[in-house]
C-alpha positions as CSV (number, residue, x, y, z in Angstrom):
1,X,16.9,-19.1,66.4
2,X,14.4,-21.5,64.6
3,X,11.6,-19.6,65.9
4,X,12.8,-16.6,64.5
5,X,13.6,-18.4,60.7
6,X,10.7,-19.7,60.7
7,X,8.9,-16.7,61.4
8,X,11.0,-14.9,58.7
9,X,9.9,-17.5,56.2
10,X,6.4,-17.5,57.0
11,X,6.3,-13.9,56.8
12,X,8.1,-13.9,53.3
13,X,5.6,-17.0,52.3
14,X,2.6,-14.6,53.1
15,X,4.4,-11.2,51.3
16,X,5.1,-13.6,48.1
17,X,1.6,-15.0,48.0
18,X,-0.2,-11.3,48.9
19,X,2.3,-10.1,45.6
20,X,0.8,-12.9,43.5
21,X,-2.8,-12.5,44.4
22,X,-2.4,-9.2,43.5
23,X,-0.7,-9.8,40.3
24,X,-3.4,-12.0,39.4
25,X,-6.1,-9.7,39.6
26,X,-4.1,-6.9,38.0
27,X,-4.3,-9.4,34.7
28,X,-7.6,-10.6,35.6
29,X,-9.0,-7.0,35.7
30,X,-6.8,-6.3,32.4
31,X,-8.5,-9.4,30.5
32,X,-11.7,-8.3,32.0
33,X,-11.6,-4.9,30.4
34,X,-9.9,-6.6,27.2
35,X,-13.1,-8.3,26.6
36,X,-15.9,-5.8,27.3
37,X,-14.1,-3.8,25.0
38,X,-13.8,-6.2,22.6
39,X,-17.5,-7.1,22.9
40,X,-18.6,-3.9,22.7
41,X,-16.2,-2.8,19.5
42,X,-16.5,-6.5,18.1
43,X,-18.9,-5.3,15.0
44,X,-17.0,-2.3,14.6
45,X,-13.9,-4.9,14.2
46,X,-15.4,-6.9,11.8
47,X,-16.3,-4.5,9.9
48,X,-13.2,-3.0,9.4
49,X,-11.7,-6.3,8.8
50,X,-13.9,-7.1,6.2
51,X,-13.3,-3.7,4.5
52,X,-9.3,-4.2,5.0
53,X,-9.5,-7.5,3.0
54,X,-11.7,-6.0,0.3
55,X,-8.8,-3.3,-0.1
56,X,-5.9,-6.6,-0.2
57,X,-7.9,-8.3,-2.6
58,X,-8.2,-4.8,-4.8
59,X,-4.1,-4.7,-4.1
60,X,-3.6,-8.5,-5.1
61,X,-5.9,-8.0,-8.5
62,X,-4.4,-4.8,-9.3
63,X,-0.6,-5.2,-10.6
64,X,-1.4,-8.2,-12.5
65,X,-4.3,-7.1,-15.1
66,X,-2.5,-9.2,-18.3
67,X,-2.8,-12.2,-15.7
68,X,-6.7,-12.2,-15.2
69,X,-9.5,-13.1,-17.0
70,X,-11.8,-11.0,-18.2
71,X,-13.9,-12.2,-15.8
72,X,-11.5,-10.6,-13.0
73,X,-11.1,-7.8,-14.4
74,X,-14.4,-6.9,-14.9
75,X,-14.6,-7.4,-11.2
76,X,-12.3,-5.2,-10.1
77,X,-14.9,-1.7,-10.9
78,X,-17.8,-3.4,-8.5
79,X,-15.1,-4.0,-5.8
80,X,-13.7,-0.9,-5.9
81,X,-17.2,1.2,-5.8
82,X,-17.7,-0.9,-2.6
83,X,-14.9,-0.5,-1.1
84,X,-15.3,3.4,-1.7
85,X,-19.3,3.1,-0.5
86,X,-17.9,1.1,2.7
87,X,-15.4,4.0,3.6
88,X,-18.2,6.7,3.0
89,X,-20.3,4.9,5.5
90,X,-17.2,4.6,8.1
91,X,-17.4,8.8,7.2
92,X,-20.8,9.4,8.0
93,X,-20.5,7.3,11.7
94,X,-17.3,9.4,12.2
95,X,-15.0,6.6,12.3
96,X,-12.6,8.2,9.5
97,X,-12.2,11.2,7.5
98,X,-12.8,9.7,4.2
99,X,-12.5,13.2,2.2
100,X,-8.5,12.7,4.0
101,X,-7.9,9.6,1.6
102,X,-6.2,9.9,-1.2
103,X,-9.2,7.5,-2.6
104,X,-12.0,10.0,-2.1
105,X,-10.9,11.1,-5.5
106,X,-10.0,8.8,-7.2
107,X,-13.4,7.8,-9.9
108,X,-12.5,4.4,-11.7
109,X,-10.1,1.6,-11.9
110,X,-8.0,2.8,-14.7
111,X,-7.7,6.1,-11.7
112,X,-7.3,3.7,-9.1
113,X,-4.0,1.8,-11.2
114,X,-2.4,5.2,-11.4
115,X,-3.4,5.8,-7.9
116,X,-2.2,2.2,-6.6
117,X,-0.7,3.7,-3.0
118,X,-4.3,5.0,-2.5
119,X,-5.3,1.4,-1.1
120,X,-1.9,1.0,0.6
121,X,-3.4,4.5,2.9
122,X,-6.8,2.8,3.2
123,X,-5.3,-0.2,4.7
124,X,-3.1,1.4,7.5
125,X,-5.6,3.8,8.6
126,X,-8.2,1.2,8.8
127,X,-5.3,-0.7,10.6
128,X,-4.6,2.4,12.8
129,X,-8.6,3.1,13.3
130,X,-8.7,-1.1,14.6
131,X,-5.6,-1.2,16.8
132,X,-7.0,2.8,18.4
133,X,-10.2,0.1,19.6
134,X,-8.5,-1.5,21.8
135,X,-6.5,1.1,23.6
């Protein structure tokens, strides 16, 4: 009878630790491919990054042009022609449709006012086009 529990547990002992070996290499393998994807798409990332937060600053500056200096506002034209230049790039290397966004068209920062859900679409689909990366 003891012979035969103990044999029961040390077969359970070895099917529990076989389950958690392999468990641990499924998420080992995962984080593996996590980070040479990440490494590989990590410019790519930045990038768009950088371009989202050039759209949020555009949105923050935006609704408030009595607030700002003249200084600001002055800014917001050169900030806005690089955001647009940025997106043409992410066009020509195929990571967006830029002639898709409602920004394509859109010519200065008095358009761009009217147009103020324009930046709203640049930011999800850059948001979409960073979160697609990593699946």
């Amino acid at each position: 009878m003891i012979e035969n529990t103990s044999l029961l547990l040390t077969t359970a002992a070895t099917t529990f630790a076989a389950i958690a070996a392999w468990c641990s290499y499924k998420i080992s393998k995962n984080s593996l491919d996590f980070q040479k994807n990440y490494a590989k798409n990590q410019n790519l990332v930045n990038e768009l990054s950088r371009i989202i937060y050039n759209a949020e600053t555009l949105q923050i500056l935006i609704p408030k042009p009595l607030e700002m200096s003249d200084e600001e506002f002055e800014s917001i034209e050169p900030l806005f022609f690089k955001l647009k230049s940025e997106l043409e790039r992410l066009n020509v290397r195929g990571i967006i449709n830029y002639k898709d966004l409602k920004i394509s068209s859109i010519e200065n920062k008095y358009e761009l006012v009217e147009n103020y859900s324009s930046l709203e679409e640049v930011i999800n689909t850059l948001e979409a086009k960073k979160a697609e990366t990593f699946n």
